[in-house]
LOTORKOL-109546 format. One record per residue (C-alpha): x, y, z; residue number from 1. Coordinates in pm, 1 decimal, always signed. Layout:
BEGIN
X Y Z NUM
...
This chain:
BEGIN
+12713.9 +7813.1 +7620.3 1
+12583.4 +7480.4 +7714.7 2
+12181.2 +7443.5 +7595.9 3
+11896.9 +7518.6 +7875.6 4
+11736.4 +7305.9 +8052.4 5
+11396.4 +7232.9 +8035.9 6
+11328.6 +7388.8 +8353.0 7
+11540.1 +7694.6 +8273.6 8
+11280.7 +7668.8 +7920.7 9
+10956.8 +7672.6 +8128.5 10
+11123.6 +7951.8 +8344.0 11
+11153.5 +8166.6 +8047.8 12
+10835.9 +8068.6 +7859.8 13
+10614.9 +8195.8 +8185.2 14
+10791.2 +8495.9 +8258.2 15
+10498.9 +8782.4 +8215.5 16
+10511.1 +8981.6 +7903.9 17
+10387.6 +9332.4 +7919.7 18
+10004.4 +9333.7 +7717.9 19
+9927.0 +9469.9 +7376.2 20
+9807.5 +9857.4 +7390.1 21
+9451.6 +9691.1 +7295.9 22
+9458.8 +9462.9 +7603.9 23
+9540.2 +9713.0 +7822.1 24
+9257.8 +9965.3 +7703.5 25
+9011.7 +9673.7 +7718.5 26
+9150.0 +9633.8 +8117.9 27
+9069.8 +10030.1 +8107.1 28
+8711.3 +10041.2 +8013.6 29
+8608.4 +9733.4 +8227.5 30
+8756.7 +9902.9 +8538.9 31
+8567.3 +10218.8 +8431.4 32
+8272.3 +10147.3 +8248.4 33
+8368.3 +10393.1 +7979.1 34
+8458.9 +10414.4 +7663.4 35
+8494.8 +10754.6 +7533.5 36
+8828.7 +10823.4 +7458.1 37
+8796.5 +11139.2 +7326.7 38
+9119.1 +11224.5 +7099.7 39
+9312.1 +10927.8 +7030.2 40
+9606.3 +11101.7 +6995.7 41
+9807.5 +10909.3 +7302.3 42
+9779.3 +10559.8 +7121.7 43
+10116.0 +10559.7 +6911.9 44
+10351.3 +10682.1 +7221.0 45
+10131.9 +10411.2 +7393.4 46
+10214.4 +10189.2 +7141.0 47
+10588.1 +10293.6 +7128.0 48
+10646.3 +10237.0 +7479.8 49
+10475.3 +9901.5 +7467.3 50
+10685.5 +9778.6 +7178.1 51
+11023.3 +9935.9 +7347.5 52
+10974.2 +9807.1 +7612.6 53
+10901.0 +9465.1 +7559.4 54
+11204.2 +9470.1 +7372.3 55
+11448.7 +9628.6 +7568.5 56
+11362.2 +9696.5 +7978.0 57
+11435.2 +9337.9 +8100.8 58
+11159.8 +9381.3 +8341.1 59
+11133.4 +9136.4 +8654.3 60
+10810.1 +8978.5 +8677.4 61
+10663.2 +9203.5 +8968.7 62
+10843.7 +9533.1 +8747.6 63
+10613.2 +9426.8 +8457.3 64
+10271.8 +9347.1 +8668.6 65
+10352.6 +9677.6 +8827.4 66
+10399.2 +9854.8 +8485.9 67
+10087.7 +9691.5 +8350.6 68
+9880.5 +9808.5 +8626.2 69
+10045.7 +10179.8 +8601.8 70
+9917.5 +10186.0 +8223.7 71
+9598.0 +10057.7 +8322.4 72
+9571.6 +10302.7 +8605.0 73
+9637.7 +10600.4 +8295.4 74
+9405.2 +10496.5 +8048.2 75
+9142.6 +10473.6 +8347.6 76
+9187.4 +10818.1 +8431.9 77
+9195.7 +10931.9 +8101.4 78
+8893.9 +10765.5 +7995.3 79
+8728.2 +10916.1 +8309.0 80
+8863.3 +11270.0 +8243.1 81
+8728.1 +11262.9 +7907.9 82
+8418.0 +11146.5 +8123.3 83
+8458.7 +11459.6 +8398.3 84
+8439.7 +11722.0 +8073.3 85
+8214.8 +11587.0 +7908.2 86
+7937.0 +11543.5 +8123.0 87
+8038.2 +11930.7 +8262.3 88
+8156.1 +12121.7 +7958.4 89
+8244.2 +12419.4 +8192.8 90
+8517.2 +12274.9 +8341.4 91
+8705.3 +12276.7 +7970.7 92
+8594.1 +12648.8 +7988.8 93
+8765.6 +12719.3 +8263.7 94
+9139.0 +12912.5 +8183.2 95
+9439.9 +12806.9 +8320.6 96
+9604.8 +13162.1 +8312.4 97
+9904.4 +13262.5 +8384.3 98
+10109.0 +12954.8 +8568.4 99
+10430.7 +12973.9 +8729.7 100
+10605.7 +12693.9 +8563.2 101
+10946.1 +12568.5 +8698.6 102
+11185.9 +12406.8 +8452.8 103
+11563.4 +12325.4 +8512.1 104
+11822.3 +12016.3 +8519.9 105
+11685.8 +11725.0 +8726.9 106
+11876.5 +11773.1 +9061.6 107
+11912.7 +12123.5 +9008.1 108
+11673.9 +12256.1 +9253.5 109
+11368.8 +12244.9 +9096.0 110
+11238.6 +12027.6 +9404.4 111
+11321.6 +12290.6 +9654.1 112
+11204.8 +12574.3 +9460.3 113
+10898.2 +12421.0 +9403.7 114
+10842.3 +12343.7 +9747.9 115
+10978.1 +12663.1 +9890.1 116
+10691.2 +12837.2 +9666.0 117
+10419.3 +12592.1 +9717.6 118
+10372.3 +12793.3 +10063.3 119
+10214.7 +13070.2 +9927.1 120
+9838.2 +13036.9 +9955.4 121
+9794.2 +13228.4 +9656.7 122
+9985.1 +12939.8 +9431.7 123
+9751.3 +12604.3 +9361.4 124
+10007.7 +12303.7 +9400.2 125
+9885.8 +12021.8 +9261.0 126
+9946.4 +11706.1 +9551.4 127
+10091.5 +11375.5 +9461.1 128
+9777.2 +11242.9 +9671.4 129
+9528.0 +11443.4 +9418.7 130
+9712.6 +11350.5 +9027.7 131
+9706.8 +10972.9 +9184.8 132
+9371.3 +10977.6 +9297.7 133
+9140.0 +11279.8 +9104.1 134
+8815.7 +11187.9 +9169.6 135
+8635.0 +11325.3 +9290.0 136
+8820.6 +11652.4 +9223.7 137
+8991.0 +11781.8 +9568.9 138
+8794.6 +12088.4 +9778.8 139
+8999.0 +12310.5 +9976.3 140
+8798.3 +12262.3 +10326.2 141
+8911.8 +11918.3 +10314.5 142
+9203.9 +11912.1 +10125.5 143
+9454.7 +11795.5 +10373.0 144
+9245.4 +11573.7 +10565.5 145
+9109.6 +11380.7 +10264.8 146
+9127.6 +11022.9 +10322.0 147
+9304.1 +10943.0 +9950.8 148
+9609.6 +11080.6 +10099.8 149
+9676.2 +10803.9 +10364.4 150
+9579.3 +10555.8 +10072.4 151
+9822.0 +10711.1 +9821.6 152
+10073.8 +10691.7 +10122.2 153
+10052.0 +10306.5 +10148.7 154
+10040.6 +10307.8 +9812.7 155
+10396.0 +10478.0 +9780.0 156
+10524.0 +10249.0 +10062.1 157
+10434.6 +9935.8 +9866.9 158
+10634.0 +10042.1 +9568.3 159
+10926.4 +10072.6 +9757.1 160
+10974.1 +10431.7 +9703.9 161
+11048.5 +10494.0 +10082.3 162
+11362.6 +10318.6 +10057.7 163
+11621.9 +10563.8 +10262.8 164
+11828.8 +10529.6 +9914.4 165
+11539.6 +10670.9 +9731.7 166
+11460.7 +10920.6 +9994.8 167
+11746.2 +11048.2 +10048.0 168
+11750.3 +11134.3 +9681.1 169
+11425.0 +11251.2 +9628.0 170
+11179.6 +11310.0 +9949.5 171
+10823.1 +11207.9 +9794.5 172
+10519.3 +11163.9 +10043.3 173
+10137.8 +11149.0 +9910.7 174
+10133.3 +11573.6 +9951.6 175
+10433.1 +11608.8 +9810.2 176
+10396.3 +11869.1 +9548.1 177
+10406.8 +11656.4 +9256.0 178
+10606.2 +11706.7 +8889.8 179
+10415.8 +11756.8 +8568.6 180
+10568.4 +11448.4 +8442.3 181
+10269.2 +11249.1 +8663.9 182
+10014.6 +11421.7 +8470.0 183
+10169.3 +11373.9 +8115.0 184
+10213.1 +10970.6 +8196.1 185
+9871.9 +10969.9 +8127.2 186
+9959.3 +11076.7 +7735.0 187
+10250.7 +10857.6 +7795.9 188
+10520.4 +11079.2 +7695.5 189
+10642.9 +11126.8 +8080.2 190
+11014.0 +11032.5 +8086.6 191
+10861.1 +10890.5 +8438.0 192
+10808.5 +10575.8 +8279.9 193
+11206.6 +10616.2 +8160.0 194
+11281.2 +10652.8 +8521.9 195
+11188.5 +10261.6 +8613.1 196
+11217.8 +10093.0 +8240.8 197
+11501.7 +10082.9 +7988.9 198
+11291.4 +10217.7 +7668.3 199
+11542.7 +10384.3 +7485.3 200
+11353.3 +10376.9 +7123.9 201
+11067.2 +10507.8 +7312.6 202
+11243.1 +10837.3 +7476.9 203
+11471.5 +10852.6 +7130.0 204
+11175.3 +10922.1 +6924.8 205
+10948.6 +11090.2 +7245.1 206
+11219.6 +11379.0 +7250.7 207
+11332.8 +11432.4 +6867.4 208
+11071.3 +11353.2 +6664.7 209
+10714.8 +11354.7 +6890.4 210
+10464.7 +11587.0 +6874.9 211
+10447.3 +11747.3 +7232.1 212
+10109.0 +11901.6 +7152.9 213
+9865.4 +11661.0 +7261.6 214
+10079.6 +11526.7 +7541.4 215
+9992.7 +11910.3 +7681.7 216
+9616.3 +11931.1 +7569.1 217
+9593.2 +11676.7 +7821.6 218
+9814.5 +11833.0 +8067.5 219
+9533.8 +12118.6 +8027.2 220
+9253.8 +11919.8 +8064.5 221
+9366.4 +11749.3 +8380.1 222
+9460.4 +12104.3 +8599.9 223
+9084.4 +12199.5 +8483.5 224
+8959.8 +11890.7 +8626.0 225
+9143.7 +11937.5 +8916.3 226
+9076.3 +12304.7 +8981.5 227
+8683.4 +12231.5 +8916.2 228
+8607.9 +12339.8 +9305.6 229
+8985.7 +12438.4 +9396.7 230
+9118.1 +12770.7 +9253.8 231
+9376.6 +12991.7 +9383.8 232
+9581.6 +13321.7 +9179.6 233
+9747.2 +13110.8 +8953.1 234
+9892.6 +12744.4 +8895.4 235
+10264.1 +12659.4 +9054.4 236
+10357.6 +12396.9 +8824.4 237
+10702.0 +12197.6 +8791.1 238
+10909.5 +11908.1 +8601.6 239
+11241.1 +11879.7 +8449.5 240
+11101.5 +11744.3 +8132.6 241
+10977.4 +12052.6 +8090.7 242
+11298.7 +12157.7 +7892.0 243
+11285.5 +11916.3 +7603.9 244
+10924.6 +12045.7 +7533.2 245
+10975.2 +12427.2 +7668.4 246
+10825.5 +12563.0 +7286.2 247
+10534.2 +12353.1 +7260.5 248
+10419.6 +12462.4 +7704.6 249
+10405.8 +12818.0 +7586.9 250
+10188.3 +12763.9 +7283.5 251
+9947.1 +12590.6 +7545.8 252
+10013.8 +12864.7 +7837.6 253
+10087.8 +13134.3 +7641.0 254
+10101.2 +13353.2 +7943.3 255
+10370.8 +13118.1 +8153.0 256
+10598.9 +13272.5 +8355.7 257
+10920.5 +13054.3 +8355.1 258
+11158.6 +13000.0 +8649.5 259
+11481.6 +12817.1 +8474.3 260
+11662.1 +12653.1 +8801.2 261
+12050.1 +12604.6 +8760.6 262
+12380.2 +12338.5 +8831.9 263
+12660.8 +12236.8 +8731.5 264
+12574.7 +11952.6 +8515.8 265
+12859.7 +11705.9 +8665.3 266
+12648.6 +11720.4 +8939.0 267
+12340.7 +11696.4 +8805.5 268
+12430.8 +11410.6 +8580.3 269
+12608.8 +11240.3 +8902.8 270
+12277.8 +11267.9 +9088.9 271
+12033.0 +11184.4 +8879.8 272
+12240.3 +10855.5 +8711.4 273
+12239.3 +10721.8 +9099.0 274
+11877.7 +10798.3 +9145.7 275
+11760.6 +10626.5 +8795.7 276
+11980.0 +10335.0 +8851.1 277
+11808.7 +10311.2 +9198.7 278
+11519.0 +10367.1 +9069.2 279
+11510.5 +10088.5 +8830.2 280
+11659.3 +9787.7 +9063.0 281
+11313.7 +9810.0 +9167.3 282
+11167.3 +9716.7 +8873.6 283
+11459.4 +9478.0 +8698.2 284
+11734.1 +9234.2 +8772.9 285
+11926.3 +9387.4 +8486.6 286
+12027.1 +9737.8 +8551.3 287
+12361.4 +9878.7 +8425.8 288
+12452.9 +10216.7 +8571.2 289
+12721.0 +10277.9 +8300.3 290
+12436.1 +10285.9 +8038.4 291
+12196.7 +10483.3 +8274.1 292
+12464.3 +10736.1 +8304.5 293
+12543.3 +10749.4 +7919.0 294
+12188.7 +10753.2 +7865.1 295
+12142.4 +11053.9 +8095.7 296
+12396.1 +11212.3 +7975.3 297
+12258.5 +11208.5 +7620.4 298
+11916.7 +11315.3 +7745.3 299
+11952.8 +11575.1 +7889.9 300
+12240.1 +11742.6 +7708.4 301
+11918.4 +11732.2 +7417.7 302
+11704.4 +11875.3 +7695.8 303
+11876.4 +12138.1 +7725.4 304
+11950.2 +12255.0 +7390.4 305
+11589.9 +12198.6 +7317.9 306
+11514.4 +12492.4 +7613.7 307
+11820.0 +12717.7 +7505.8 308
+11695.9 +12727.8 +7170.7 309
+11298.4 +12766.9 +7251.4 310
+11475.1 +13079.5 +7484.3 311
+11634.2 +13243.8 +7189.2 312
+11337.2 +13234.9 +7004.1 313
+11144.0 +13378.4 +7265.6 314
+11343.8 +13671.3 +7275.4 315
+11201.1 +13921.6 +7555.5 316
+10887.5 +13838.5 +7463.0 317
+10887.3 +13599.6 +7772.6 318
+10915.3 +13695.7 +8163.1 319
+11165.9 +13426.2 +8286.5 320
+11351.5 +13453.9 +8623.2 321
+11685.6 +13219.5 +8661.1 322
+11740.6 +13047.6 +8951.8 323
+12070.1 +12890.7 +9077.1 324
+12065.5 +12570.3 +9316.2 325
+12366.9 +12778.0 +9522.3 326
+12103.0 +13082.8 +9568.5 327
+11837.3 +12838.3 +9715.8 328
+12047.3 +12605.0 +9941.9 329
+12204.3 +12938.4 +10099.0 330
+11996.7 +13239.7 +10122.7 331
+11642.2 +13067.9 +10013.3 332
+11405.5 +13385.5 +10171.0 333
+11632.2 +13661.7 +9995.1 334
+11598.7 +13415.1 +9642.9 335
+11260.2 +13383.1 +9690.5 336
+11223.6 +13781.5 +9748.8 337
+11415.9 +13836.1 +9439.5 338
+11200.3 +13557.0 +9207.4 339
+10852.0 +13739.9 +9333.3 340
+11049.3 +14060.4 +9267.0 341
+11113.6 +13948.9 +8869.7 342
+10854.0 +13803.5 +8828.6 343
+10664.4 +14112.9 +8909.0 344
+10409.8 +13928.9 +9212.1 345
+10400.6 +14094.4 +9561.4 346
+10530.5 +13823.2 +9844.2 347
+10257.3 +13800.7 +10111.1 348
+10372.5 +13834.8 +10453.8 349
+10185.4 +13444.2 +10496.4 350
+10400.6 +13327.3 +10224.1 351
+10711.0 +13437.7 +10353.4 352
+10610.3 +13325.9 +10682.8 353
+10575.6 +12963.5 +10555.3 354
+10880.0 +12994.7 +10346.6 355
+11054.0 +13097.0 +10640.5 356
+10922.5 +12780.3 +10823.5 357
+11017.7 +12530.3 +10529.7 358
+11360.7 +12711.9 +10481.1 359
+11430.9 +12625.5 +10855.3 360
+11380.9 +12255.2 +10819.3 361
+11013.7 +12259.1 +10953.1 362
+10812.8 +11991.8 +10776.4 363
+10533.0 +12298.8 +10586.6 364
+10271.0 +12240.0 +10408.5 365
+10328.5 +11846.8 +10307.0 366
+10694.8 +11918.3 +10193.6 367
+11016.0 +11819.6 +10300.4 368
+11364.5 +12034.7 +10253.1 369
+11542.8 +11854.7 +9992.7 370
+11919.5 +11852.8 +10065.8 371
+12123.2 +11786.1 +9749.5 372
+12482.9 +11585.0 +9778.2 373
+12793.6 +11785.8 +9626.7 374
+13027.1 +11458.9 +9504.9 375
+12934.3 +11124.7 +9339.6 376
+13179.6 +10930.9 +9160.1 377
+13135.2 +11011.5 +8836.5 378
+13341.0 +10699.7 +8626.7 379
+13033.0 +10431.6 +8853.5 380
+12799.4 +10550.9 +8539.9 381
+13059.3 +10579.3 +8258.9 382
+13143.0 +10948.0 +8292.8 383
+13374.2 +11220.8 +8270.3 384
+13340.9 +11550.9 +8427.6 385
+13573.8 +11719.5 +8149.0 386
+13361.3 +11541.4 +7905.2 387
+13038.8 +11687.3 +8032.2 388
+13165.9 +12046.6 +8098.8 389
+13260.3 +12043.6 +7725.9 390
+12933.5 +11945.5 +7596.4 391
+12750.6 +12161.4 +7803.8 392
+12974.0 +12442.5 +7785.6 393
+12750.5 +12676.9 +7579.2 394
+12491.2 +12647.5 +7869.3 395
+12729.0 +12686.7 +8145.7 396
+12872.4 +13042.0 +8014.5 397
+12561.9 +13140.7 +7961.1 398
+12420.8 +13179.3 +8272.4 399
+12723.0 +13199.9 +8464.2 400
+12720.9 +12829.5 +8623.1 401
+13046.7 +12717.4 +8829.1 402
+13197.7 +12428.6 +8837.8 403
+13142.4 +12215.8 +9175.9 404
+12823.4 +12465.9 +9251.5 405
């Protein structure tokens, strides 16, 4: 290989490096004025992700100024929910009883589900529009007409997530309901940041040898803040992640009722390799999709023997309800019937109402239908549909998943 040039040299020397975890809390209380942490618990996956990524995303500039200002943007709301509980020690009072939490396979139907039970009035849905902007803390006689939504909209449409290739995979509008995963960034254990940066010694070490724990005191504090003048029956709450961390969510909502979405993990792992790869072309130059796909695999074949064990150990001691992607796409009132059913909740004639509405393709209560793809060709991210029916045969028995469904 011949030697650089010295403009190739100056190239490389000013290409933007991602700050030290103290720069970036500096950046945080300067924006905010604060500097009350509280527990300081988030600073080594901070510090993990820094360091792995640095050495191993291959960011393009604008991927790392938009990463730096992401971190920034968590350690400001952090340091200004710390702020919110402190100055109102109520709000940490407050119990977060009883959620509905959905957990599943990315690409499995969580996203419908979700969104097919976010039209219940009695479930509070927490808004992409309110984790991305939380203060001042959302009140329901305003609540869709709140002027953070249109600015959380632009926002969206800057990053380039209305791309009709990201769309297409995953529908996401300012009220959206919104994954879990946006809440936990801010402990920085949300495989969101996975999703646009290579960090693999980051998510290796966030998903077999982190402690979840603090990652969900956080979670906590952040639906009290947000449900300070806001209540309803119970939280809906929702992210795939949830699986690698399903024994550490019921320690913190002991009461959970779990709705475990199923698909054929071919699929799945099709899907969601496309999505990530798409997802990170946004943010690098350097994207292969046979590593995303190898990586995915490996994730979330982890995932799920993380949730199948925290399962056994539950025993019956734990009202779950399991869902299959085929049930939803084809009979999504008569699924939703039998969930409410299980789960032991009476169905409101208003909820089914609006389910009936969002079933039908009628844009609801800020959602969109999500409509999955059946085929993607598998060997594009390095995989083999034997190969992952094999390793995820144990799961696949168990709750009666087909092949191609």
């Amino acid at each position: 290989m011949p030697p650089m040039t010295d403009a190739e040299t100056e190239t490389m020397t000013a290409l933007p490096s991602l700050p030290c975890p103290d720069a970036l809390c500096d950046q945080a209380m300067a924006e905010t004025g604060l500097s009350d942490w509280g527990p300081v618990d988030f600073r080594e996956p901070l510090e993990r992700l820094v360091t792995s990524v640095r050495a191993e995303a291959e960011l393009s500039p604008e991927g790392t100024s938009r990463l730096e200002r992401a971190l920034v943007k968590s350690l400001s709301t952090r340091l200004r929910i710390q702020h919110a509980h402190a100055e109102n020690p109520d709000i940490g009072s407050a119990p977060v009883a009883a959620p509905i939490v959905i957990l599943g396979l990315p690409r499995s139907g969580t996203t419908n589900l979700h969104s097919l039970l976010a039209q219940d009035p009695a479930h509070r849905v927490a808004r992409t529009w309110e984790i991305a902007a939380p203060f001042p803390p959302a009140r329901p006689e305003t609540y869709w007409t709140d002027p953070r939504i249109d600015a959380v909209q632009q926002f969206i449409a800057g990053r380039g997530m209305m791309a009709d290739e990201i769309q297409a995979a995953l529908p996401y509008h300012a009220t959206s309901p919104a994954e879990c995963g946006a809440i936990i960034d801010g402990a920085f254990m949300s495989q969101h940041r996975q999703a646009g940066a290579r960090a693999q010694s980051w998510a290796r070490w966030r998903d077999h040898e982190a402690d979840w724990e603090p990652a969900f005191a956080y979670h906590k504090r952040f639906l009290q803040h947000l449900q300070t003048h806001y209540r309803a029956e119970r939280w809906l709450l929702k992210s795939p992640e949830h699986l690698v961390s399903a024994a550490t969510l019921v320690k913190t909502y002991p009461d959970a009722v779990i709705l475990h979405t199923h698909r054929d993990p071919a699929l799945v792992l099709g899907s969601v390799s496309s999505l990530i790869t798409a997802l990170r072309r946004l943010e690098s130059d350097s994207v292969d999709p046979v590593e995303v796909g190898r990586e995915q695999f490996e994730l979330w074949a982890h995932a799920t023997d993380c949730a199948l064990a925290a399962r056994d150990a539950w025993g019956d001691n734990r009202k779950i309800v399991d869902v299959h992607l085929r049930d939803v796409a084809r009979a999504p009132i008569e699924t939703a019937e039998r969930v409410y059913d299980e789960m032991g909740m009476p169905l409101s004639d208003v909820a089914r109402e609006g389910m009936r509405r969002f079933a039908g393709g009628e844009e609801g209560a800020g959602e969109r239908k999500h409509v999955y793809r059946s085929s993607y060709a598998l060997e594009d991210f390095g995989l083999n549909r034997d190969e992952i029916h094999e390793r995820f045969s144990a799961y696949m028995k168990r709750f009666d998943i087909q092949k191609g469904a």
